[in-house]
N, C-alpha and C positions, 0 to 999 in steps of 0.2 A: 700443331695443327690449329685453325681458325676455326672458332665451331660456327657453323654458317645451317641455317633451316633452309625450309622450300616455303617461300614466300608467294602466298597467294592472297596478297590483299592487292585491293583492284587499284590503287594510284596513291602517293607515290606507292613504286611497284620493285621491284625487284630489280638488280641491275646486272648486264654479264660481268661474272666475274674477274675474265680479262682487264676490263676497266677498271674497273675497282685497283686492281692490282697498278697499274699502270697511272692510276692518278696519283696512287699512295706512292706508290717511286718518286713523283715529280713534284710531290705535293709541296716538298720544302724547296727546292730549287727549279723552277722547270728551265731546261733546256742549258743550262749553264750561266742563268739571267741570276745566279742570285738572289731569288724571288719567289715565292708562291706566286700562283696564277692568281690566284685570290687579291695579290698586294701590287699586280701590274696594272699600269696604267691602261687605259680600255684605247687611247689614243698610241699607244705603243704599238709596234712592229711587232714585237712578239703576241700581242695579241690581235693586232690585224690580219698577222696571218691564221689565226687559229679561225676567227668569223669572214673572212674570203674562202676556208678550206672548208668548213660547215655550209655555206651554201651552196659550193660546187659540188660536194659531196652530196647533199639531198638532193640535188638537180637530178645526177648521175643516177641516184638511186633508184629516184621514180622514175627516169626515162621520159625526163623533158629538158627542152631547148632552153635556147638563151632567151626566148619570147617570153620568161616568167622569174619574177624574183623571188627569195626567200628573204623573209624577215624574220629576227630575232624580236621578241617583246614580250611584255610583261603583263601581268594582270589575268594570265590563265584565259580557258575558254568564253569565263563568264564575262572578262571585258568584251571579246569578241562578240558577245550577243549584243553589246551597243555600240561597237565599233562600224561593225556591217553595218548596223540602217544609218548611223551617222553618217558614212560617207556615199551608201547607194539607194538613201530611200528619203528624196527629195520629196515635199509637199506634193498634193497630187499624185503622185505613185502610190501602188501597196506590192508589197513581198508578200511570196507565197509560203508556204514553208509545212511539210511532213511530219506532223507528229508521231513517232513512232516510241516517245518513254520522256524520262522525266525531264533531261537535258532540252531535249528538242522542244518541251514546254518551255521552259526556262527561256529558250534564244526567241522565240515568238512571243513572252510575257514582256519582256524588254523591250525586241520592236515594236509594242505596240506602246507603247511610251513614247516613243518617238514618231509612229508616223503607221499607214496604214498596212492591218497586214492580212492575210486569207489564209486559211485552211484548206490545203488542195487536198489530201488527204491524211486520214486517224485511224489508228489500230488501238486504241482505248477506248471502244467497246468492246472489245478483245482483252483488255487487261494486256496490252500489249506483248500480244505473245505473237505476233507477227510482223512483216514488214507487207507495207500494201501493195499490190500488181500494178502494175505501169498504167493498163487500162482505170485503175481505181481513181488515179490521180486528176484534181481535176484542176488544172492551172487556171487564173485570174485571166482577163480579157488582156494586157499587157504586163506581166511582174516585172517589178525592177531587177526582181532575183529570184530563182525558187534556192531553197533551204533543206537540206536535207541531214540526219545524223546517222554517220554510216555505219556506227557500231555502239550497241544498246546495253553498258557495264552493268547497270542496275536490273535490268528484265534481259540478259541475256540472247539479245537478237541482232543479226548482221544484215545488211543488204549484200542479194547477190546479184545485182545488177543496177545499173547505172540509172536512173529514170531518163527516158527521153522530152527533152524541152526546149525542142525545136531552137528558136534563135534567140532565148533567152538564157543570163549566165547563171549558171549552177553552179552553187556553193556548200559548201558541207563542213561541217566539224569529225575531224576524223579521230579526234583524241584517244581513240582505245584502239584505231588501229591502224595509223599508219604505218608504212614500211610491212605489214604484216603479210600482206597478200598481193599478187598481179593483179592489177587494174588499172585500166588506161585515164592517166592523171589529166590528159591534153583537155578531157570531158569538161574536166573544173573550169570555172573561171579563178576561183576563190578557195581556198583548203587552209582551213586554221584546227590547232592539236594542241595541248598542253604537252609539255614534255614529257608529265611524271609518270607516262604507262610507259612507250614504248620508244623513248626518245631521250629520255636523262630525268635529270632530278629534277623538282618543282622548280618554280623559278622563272623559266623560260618558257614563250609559246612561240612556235613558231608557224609562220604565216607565208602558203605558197600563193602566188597572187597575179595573174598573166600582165602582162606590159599594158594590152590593152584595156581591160580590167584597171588597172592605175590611172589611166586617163578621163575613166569616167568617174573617178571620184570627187566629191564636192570640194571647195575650195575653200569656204567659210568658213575654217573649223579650228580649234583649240588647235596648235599644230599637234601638241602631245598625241590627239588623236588620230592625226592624218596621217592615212597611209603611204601618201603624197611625199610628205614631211618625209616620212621612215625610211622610205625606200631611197627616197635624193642625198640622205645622210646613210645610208649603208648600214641603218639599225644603228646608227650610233648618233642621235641626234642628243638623245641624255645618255644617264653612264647603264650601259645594260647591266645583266645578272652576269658579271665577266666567267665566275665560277662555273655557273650551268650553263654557257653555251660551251666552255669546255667540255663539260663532260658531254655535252650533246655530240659536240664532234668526236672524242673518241666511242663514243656507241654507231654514231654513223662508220668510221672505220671498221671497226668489229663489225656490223650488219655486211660489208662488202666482201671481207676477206671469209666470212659464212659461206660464200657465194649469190650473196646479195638480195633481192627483194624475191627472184622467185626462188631459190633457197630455200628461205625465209617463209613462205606458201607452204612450201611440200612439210618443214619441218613442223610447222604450228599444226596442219590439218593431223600428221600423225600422232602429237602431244594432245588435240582435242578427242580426235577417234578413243583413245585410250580410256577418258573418262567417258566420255558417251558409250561405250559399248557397258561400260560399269554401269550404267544408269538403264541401258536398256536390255541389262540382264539383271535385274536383279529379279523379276518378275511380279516388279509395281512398287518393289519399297522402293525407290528413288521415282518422283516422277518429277521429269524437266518440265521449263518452265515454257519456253518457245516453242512453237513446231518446229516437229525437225526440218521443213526443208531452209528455214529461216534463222538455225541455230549458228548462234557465234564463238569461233573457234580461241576467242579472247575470252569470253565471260560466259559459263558455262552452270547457269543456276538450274537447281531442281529445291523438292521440299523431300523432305520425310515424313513417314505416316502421320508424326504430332512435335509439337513443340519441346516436349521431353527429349524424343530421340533426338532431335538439331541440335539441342544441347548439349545433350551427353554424345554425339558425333562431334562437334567443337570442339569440346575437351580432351576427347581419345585420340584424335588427331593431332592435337598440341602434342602430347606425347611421344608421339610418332615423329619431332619435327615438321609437322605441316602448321600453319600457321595463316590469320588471317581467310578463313573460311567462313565466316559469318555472312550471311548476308546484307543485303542493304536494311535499315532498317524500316521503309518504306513496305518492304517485301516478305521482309523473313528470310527464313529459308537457307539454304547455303550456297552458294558462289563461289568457286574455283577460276582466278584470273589468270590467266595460261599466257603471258604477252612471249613477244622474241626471246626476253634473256631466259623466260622458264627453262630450265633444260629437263630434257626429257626424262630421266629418273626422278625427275619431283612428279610428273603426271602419274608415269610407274607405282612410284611408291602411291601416291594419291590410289591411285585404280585398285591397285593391293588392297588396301585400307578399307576401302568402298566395297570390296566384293566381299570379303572379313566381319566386316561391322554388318551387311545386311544379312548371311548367315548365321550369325551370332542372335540377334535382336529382331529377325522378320519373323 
């Protein structure tokens, strides 16, 4: 037997263990090529077909047309924070963009390096323990784009619902949760994720991006940056990360044959209920970080009475094979990342633990 823990650190993240299994089968040979995927040519057949099957596969998954492409690329979310105003935030423009934690700082710290950007709304005077009301938000006279993060790894908070923004494109980084829950994709113009939560291993970002959306991108640009560029070469205008768009695809398989994104919904909200019910029995020693009606079924942070117990929680957990419970360091606190591959006897065990350790120690 493998000895394998329940891995709760929030990115790179845990992977289904189907894949794992199935990479390691193919690792030396795949397919009868003689080859690791790893030593295949990215211009090869066999791996043409692996990156046309990854992006029909994400298409299908979220439940959109041919009206939108998928790109494979590199440099994680945080190139995307200057990729976006590179190619939609010409002179004259400013983007709008939601602060809701630290990431979505991050993506407006960048565009403003580039070009002008607005503050439509912020939940840090809140310490970001919410997402703002539709009514809060207050859009710019024209955005080139509003900006949103739709799930908050560090401070524990989800949007449950779409902001409305009339005839302007709406862009998100969905990096902690795509595929995790139903939600109407068609909304986005723009949806860019790192792999390493709920997608594959670091490495690869990938980038959903409507046709039309494509055409208003700038022209002027390094092409490495253009998403013009990327899409006309099929993500293969240099040599991608061959290895994680593999495994990307076979995590998008696994995600389908689950029974797919809303599957996928039903299973994660009963892996979070599990430890929130822990958190809101224990009666005060755990208290969460988010309101509840804003809490995220991915990143699921509370604190303990003091820094001693977080500690000595860390530790006993280790024990337990739980693993990667610490929180951000910005935060404190503990942090339980719950993505698709969690399965559900690591929440289980988690919640055991949790209801254990605040009887013991409350």
């Amino acid at each position: 037997m493998v000895y394998r823990v329940f891995n709760f650190y929030p990115g790179p993240a845990t992977l289904p263990l189907p894949v794992l299994e199935q990479a390691q089968k193919e690792f030396l040979d795949y397919r009868g090529s003689g080859m690791s995927v790893m030593e295949t040519s990215h211009r090869s057949k066999e791996f043409e077909e692996i990156i046309t099957s990854a992006e029909s596969l994400m298409l299908e998954l979220l439940d959109l047309s041919d009206d939108y492409r998928v790109l494979f690329l590199q440099g994680g979310a945080s190139l995307q924070f200057a990729m976006l105003p590179l190619n939609y935030l010409p002179a004259g423009t400013a983007a709008d963009y939601v602060l809701t934690g630290v990431f979505a700082e991050k993506a407006i710290q960048e565009a403003g390096r580039l070009g002008k950007t607005n503050i439509s709304a912020s939940s840090k005077d809140n310490k970001y323990r919410n997402i703002p009301l539709n009514e809060e938000i207050k859009l710019s006279e024209s955005p080139a784009y509003v900006h949103i993060t739709t799930n908050n790894t560090i401070y524990g908070t989800q949007w449950k619902y779409i902001p409305e923004c009339g005839e302007f494109p709406l862009v998100a980084d969905m990096s902690s949760d795509i595929l995790s829950r139903k939600i109407d994709m068609s909304k986005f113009s723009l949806v860019y994720a790192g792999a390493q939560k709920n997608l594959g291993p670091s490495g690869v970002t990938t980038v959903i991006i409507s046709k039309t959306m494509l055409q208003k991108a700038q022209d002027n640009l390094p092409m490495i940056l253009s998403y013009k560029v990327h899409a006309d070469a099929d993500s293969l205008h240099n040599t991608p990360p061959t290895f994680s768009v593999y495994m990307l695809k076979l995590v998008l398989q696994w995600v389908k044959e689950q029974g797919g994104v809303q599957a996928m919904d039903i299973f994660n909200q009963k892996k979070a209920d599990l430890i929130y019910e822990a958190i809101d029995n224990s009666g005060g020693f755990y208290k969460g970080h988010a309101v509840r009606e804003d809490r995220s079924t991915m990143n699921i942070t509370f604190r303990l009475p003091n820094e001693d117990h977080e500690k000595l929680f860390v530790e006993e957990a280790k024990k337990e094979g739980l693993i990667g419970l610490k929180g951000h360091r910005s935060v404190e606190g503990i942090r339980a990342s719950v993505y698709n591959a969690m399965p559900l006897e690591g929440c289980e065990t988690l919640s055991r633990f949790m209801t254990e350790f605040a009887k013991k120690k409350g």
